[in-house]
MIDOSE-1310 file (N, C-alpha, C; in nm, 2 decimals, decimal comma, always signed):
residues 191
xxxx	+1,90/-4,15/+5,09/+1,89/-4,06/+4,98/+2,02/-4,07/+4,89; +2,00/-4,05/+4,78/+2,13/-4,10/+4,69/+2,21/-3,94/+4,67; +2,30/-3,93/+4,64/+2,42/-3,80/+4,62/+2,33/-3,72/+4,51; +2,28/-3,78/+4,42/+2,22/-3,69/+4,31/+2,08/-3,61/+4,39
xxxx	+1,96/-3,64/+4,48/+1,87/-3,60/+4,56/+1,94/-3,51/+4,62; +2,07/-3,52/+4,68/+2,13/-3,42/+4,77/+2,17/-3,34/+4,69; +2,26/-3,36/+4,61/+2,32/-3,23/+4,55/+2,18/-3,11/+4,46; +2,06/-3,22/+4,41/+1,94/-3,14/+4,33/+1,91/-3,02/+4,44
xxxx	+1,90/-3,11/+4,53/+1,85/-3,01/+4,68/+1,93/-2,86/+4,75; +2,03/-2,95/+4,73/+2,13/-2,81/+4,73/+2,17/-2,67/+4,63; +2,11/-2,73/+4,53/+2,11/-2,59/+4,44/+1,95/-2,51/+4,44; +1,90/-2,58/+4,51/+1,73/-2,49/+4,53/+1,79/-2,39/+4,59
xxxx	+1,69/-2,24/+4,53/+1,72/-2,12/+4,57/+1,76/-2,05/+4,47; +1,74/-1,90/+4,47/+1,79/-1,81/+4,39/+1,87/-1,77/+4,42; +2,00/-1,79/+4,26/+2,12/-1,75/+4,25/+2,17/-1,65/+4,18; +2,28/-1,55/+4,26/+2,35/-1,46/+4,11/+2,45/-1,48/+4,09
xxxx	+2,50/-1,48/+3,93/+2,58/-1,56/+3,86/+2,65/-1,48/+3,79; +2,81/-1,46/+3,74/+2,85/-1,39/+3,67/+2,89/-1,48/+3,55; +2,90/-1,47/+3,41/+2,93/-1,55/+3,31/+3,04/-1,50/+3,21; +3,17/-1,58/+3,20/+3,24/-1,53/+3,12/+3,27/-1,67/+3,04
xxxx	+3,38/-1,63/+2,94/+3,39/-1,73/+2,87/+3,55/-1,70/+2,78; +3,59/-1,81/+2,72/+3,72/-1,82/+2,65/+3,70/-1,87/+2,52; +3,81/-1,86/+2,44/+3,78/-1,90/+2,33/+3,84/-2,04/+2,32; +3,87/-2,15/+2,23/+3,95/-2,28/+2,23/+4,10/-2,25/+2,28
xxxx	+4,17/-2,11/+2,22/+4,27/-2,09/+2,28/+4,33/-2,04/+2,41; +4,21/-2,00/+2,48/+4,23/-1,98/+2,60/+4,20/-1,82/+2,64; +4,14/-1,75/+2,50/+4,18/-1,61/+2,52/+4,03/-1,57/+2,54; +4,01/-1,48/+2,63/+3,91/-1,40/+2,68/+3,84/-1,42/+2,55
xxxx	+3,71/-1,41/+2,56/+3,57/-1,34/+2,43/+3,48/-1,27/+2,53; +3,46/-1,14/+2,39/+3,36/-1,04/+2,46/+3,28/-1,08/+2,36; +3,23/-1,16/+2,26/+3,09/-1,18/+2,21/+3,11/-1,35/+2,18; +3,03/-1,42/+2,17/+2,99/-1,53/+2,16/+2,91/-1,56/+2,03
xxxx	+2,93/-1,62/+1,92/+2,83/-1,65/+1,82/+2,78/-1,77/+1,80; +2,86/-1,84/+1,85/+2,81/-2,04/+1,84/+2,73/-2,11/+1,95; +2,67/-1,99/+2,09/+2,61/-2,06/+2,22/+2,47/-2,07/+2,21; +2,43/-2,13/+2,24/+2,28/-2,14/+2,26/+2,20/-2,03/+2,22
xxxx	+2,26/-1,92/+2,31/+2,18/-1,80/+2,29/+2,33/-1,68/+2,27; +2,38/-1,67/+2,13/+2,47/-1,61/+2,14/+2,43/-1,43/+2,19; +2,59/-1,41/+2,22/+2,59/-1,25/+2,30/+2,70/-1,26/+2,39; +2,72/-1,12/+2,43/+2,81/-1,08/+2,47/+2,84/-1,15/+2,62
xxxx	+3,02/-1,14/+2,63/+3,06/-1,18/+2,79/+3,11/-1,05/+2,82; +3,14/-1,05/+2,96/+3,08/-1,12/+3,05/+2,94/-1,06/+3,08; +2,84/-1,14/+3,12/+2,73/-1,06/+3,18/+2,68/-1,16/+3,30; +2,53/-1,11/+3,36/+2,51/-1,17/+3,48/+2,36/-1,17/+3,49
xxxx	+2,31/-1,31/+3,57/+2,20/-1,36/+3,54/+2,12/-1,38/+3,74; +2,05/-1,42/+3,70/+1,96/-1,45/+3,82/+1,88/-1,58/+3,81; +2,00/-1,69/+3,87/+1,88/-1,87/+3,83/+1,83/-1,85/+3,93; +1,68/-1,89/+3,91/+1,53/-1,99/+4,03/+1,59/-2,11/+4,00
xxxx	+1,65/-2,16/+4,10/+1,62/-2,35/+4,10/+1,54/-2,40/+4,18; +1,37/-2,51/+4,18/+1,34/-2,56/+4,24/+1,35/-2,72/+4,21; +1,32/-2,82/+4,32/+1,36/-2,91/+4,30/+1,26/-2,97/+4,47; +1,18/-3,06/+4,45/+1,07/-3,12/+4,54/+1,09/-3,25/+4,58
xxxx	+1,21/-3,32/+4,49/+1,23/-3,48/+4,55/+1,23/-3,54/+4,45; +1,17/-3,51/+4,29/+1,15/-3,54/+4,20/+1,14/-3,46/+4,03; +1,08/-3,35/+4,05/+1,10/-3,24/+3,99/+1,19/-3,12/+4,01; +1,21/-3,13/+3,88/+1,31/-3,00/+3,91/+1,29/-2,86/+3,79
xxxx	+1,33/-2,75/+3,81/+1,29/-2,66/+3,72/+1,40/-2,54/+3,76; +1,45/-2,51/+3,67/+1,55/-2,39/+3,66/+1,53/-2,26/+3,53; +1,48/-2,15/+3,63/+1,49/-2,02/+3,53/+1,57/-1,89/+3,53; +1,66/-1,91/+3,47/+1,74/-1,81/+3,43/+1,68/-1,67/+3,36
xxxx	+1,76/-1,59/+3,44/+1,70/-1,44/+3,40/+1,78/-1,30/+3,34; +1,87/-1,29/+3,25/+1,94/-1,22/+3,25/+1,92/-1,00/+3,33; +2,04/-1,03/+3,43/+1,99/-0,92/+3,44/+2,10/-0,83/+3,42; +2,25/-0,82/+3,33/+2,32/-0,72/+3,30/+2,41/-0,81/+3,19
xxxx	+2,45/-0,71/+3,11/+2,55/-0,75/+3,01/+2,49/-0,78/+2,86; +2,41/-0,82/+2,88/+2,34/-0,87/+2,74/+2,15/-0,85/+2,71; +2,13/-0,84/+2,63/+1,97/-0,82/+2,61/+1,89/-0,93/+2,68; +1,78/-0,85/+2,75/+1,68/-0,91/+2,85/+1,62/-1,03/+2,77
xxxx	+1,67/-1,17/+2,87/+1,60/-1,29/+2,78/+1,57/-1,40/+2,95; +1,45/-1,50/+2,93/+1,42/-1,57/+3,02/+1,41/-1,72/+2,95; +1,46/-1,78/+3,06/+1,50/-1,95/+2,97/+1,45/-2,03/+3,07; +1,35/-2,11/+3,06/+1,34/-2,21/+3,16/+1,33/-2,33/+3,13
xxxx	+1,39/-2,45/+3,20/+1,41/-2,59/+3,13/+1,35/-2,67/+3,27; +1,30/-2,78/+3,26/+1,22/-2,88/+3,35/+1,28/-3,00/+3,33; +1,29/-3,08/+3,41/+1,34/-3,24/+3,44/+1,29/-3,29/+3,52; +1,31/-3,41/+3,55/+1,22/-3,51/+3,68/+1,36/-3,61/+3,69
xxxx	+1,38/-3,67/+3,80/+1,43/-3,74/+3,83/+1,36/-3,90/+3,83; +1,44/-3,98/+3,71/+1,40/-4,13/+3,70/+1,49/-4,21/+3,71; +1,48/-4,35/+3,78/+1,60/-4,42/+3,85/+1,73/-4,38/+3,89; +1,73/-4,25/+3,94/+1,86/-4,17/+4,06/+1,94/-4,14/+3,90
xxxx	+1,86/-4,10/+3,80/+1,89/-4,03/+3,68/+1,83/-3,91/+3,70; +1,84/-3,75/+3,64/+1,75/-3,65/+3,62/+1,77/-3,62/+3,49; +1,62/-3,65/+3,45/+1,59/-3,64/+3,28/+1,51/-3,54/+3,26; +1,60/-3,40/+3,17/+1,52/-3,28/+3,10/+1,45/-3,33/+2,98
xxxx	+1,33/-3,25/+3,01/+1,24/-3,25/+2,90/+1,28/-3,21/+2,78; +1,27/-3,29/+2,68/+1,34/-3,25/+2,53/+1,34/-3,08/+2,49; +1,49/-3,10/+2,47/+1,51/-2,92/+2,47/+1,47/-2,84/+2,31; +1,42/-2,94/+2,26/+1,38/-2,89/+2,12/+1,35/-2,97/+2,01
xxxx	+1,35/-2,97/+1,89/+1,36/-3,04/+1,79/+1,49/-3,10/+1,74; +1,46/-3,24/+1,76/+1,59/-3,35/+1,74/+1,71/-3,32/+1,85; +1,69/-3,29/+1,97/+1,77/-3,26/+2,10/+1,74/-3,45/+2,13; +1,89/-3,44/+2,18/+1,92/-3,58/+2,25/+1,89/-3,50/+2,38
xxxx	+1,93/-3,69/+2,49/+1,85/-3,73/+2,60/+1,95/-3,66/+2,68; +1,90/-3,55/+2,76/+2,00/-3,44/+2,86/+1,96/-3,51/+2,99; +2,05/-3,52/+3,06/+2,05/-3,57/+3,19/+2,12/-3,51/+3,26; +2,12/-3,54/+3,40/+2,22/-3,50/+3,52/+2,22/-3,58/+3,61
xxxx	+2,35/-3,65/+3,60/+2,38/-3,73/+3,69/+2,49/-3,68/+3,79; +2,54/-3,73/+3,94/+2,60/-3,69/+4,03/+2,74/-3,78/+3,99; +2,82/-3,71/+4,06/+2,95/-3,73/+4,02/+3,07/-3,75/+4,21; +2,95/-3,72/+4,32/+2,96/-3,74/+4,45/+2,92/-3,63/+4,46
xxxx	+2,90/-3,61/+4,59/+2,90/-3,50/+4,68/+2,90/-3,38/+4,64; +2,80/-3,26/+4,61/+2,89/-3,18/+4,56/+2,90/-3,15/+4,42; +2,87/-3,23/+4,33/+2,95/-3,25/+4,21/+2,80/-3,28/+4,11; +2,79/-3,24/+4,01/+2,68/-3,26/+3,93/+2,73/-3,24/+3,79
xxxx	+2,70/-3,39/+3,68/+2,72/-3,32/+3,53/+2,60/-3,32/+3,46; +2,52/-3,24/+3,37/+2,45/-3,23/+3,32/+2,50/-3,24/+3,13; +2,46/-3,38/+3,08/+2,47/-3,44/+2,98/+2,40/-3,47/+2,90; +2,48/-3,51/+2,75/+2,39/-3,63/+2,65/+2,41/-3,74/+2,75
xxxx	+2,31/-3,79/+2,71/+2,33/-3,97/+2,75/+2,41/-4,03/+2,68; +2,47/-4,01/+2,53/+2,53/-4,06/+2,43/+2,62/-3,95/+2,37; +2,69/-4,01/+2,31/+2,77/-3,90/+2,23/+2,74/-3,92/+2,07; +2,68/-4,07/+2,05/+2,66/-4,12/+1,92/+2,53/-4,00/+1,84
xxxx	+2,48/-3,96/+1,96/+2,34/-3,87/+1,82/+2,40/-3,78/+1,76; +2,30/-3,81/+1,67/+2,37/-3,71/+1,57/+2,38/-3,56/+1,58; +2,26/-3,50/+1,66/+2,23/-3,39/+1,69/+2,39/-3,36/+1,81; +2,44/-3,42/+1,84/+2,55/-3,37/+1,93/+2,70/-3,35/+1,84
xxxx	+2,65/-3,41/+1,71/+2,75/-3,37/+1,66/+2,72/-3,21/+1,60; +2,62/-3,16/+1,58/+2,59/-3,01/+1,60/+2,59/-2,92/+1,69; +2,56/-3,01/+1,80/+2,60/-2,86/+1,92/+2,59/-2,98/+2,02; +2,72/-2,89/+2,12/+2,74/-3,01/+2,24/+2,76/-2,92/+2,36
xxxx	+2,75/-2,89/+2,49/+2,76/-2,84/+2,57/+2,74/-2,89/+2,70; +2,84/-2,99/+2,76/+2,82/-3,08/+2,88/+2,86/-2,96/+2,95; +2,76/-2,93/+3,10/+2,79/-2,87/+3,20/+2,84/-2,97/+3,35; +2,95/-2,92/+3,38/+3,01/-2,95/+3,52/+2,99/-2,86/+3,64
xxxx	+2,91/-2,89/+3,75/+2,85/-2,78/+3,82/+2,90/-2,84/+3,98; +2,98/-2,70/+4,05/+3,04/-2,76/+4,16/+2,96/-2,69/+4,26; +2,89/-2,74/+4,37/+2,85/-2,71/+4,48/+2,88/-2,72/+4,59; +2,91/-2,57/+4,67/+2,97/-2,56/+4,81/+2,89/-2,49/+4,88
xxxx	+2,77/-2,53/+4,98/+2,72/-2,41/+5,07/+2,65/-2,32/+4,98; +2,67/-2,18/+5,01/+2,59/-2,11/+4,90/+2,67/-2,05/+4,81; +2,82/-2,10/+4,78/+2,88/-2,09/+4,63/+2,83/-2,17/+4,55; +2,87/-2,18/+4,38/+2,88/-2,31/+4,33/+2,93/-2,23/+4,19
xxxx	+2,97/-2,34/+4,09/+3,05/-2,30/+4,02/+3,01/-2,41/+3,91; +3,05/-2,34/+3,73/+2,97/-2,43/+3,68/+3,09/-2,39/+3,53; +3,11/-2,50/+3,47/+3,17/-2,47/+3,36/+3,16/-2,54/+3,24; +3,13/-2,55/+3,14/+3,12/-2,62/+3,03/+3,18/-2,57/+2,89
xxxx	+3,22/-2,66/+2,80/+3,23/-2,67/+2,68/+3,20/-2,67/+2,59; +3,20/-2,59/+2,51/+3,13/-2,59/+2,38/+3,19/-2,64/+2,25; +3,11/-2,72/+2,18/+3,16/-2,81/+2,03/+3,01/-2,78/+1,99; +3,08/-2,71/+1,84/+2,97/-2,67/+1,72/+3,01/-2,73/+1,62
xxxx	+2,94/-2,82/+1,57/+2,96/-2,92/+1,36/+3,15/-2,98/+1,47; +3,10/-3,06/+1,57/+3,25/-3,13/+1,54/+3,36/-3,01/+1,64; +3,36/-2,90/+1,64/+3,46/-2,86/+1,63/+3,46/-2,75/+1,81; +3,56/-2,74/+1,86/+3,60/-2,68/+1,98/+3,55/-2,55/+1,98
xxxx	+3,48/-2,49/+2,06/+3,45/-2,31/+2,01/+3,43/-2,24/+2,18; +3,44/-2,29/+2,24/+3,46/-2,22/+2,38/+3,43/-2,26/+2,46; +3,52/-2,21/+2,58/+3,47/-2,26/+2,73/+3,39/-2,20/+2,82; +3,35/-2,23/+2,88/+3,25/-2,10/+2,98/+3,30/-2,13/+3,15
xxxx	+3,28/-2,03/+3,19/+3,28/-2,05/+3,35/+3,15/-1,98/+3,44; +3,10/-1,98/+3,54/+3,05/-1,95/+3,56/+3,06/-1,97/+3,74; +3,08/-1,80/+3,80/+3,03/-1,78/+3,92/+2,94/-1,76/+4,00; +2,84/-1,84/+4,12/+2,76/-1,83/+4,17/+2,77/-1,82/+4,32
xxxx	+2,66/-1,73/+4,35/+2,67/-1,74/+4,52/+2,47/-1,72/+4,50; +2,41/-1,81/+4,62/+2,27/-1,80/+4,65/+2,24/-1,69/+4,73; +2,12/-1,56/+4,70/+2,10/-1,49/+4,77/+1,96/-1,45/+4,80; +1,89/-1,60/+4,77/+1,78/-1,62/+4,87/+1,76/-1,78/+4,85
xxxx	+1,70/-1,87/+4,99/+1,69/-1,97/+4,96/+1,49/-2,00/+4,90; +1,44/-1,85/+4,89/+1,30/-1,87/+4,86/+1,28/-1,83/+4,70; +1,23/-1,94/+4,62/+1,19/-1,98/+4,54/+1,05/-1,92/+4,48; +0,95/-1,87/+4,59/+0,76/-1,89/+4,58/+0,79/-1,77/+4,51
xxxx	+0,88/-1,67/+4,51/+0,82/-1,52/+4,47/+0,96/-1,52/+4,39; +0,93/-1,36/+4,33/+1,05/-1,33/+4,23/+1,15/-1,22/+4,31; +1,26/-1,27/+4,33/+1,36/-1,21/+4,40/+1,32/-1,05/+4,36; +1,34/-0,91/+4,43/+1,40/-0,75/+4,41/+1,44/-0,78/+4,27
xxxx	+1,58/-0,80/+4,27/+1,70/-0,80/+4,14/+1,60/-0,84/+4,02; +1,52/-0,90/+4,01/+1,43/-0,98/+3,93/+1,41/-0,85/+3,80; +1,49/-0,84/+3,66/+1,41/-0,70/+3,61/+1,28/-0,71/+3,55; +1,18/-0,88/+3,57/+1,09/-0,90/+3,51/+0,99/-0,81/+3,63
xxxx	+1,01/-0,77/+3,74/+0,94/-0,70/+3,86/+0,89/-0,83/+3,91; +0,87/-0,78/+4,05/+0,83/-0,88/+4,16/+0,71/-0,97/+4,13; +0,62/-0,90/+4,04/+0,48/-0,99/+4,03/+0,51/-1,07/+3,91; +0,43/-1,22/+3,96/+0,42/-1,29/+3,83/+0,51/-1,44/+3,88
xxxx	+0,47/-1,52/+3,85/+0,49/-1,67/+3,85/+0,69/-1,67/+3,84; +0,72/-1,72/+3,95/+0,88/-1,74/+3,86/+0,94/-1,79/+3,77; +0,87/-1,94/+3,75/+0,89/-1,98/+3,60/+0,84/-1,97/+3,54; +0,91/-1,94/+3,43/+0,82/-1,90/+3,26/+0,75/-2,00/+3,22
xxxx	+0,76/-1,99/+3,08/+0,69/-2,16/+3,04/+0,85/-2,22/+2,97; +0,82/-2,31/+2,98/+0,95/-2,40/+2,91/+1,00/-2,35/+2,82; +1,17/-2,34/+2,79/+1,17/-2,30/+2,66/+1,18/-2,43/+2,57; +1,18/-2,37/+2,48/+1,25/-2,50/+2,38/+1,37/-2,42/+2,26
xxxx	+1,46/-2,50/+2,22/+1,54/-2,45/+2,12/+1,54/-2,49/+2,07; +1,62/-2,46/+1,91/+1,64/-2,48/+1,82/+1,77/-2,55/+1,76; +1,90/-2,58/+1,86/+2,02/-2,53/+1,82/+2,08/-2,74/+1,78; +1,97/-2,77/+1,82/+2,03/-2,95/+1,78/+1,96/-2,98/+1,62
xxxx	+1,87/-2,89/+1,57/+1,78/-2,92/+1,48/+1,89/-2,94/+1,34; +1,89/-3,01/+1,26/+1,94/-3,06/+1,15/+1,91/-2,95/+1,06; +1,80/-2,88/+1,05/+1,77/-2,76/+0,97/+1,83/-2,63/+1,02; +1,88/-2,63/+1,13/+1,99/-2,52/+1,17/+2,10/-2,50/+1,05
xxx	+2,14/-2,37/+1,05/+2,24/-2,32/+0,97/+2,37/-2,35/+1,04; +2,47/-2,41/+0,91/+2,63/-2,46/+1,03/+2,65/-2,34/+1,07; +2,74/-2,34/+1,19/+2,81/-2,21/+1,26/+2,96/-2,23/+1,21
């Protein structure tokens, strides 16, 4: 089994996650306007990660800090690559490749599209047991606009149902439907 099968395997399970972030200078932010889904820091979320050997699917659930939103993104693994399903309109090719043991980046495949020069956000996600830690960078039109960090610890490794903490309530499918965004699209307003 290759390091990327292991490491996909090892983030199956439901996680809670605290999210804070900085600005390019290094200084604390309590609101965010340039991320994906701008809003306030810090707040805290609840990921489903499953993952079966080849599919994978991750849904985040905000459950404090910021207004109730659910995001779910899908990928499959193709030649000891994992390739997400296009995140929207004119989104480049997002991948996650292993970095060893432990170690996962979730990427463009290219830097050249052009859509990356409107919004860029490579995640570095470290896995230990039932910690793991995840941090990325943000570049909006070109330019540096914040860092993120993110705390996690697993507090179930079952997936089939919707965790207690869950504020969607216990009943109901864990993953939503895909999302898709908007934030690579060329018809986006600059930030």
């Amino acid at each position: 089994m290759s390091t990327l099968i292991d490491n996909l395997f090892s983030l199956r399970g439901v996680w809670r996650e605290e999210l804070s972030a900085v600005d390019e200078n290094g200084d604390t932010i309590s609101h965010d306007p340039y991320g994906g889904v701008p809003g306030a820091f810090p707040y805290q979320v609840l990921v489903y990660i499953d993952f079966d050997g080849a599919r994978f699917a991750q849904t985040t659930v905000v459950l404090s800090g910021r207004e109730p939103a659910v995001r779910t993104f899908e990928a499959s693994v193709k030649a000891d690559v994992l390739e997400f399903v296009p995140l929207g309109p004119g989104a480049p090719r997002i991948v996650g490749v292993s970095q060893g043991p432990g170690a996962l980046w979730f990427v463009a495949d290219t830097v050249a599209a052009e859509a990356i020069q409107r919004y860029a956000e490579p995640d570095f996600i470290r896995i230990d047991g039932d910690r793991r830690w995840r941090h990325t960078v943000l570049w909006r039109n070109g330019a540096l606009r914040r860092l993120l960090m993110v705390k996690g610890h697993r507090i179930s490794p079952d997936t089939s149902v919707r965790h207690d903490l869950d504020p969607r309530g216990v009943d109901g499918p864990v993953h939503d439907l895909r999302s898709v965004v908007d934030i690579y699209s060329a018809k986006m307003k600059p930030s």
